[in-house]
C-alpha positions in Angstrom: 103.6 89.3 109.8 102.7 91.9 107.0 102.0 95.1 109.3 100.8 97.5 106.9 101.0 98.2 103.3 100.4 101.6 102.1 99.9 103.1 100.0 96.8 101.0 99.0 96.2 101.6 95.7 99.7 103.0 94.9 101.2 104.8 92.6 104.1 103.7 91.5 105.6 103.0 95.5 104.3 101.5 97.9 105.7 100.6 101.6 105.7 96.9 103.3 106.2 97.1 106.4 106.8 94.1 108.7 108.0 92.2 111.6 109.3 89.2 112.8 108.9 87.7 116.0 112.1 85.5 115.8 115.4 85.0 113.6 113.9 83.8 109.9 114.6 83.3 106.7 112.6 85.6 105.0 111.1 85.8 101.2 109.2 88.6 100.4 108.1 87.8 96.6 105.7 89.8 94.3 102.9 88.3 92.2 100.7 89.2 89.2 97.3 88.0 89.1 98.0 85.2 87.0 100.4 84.0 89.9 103.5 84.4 88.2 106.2 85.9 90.3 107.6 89.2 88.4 109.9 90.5 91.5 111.4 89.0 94.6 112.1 91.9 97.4 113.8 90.3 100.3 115.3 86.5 100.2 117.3 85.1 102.9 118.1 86.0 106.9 117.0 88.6 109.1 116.9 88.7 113.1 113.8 89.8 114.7 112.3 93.0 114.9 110.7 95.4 112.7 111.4 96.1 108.8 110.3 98.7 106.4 110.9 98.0 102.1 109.4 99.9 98.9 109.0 98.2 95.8 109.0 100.8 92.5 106.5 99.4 90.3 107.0 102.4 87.7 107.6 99.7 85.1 104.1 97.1 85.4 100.9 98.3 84.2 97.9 99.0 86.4 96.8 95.8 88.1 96.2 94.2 91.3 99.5 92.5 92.5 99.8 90.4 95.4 102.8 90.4 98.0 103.6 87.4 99.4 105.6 86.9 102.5 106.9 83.5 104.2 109.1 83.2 107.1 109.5 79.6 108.4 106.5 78.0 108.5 104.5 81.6 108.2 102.7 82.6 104.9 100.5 85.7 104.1 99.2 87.4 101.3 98.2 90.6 101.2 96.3 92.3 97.7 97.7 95.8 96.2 96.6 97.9 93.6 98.9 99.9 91.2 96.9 102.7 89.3 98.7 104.6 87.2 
């Protein structure tokens, strides 16, 4: 799961942190709101426990942005705002 995301609106880093309850595959992807993907942060395996990434948006405009996470069967999507 998505533990926390800060921070929240951001400028031009923001922190995902999150955790995983068993060995997944992971893919940790970012969307514009339009949907199309415009980064992927994290795609493949990772053993459980807790993780901590940045993603350096210095180069998109201001926008809401969505990260999207899926390990195994899990999805979530959590909402971000970069304001430059």
């Amino acid at each position: 799961t998505i533990h926390n995301i800060y921070p929240n609106p951001f400028n031009p880093i923001v922190n995902i942190n999150y955790g995983l309850p068993i060995n997944s595959h992971v893919k940790i992807q970012i969307y514009n709101i339009n949907g199309k993907r415009i980064e992927t942060l994290i795609k493949g395996n990772q053993t459980l426990g807790y993780y901590s990434l940045s993603w350096d948006a210095s180069a998109y405009p201001s926008a809401v942005y969505f990260v999207s996470m899926e390990a195994g069967s899990f999805k979530e999507t959590r909402k971000i705002l970069l304001l430059k």
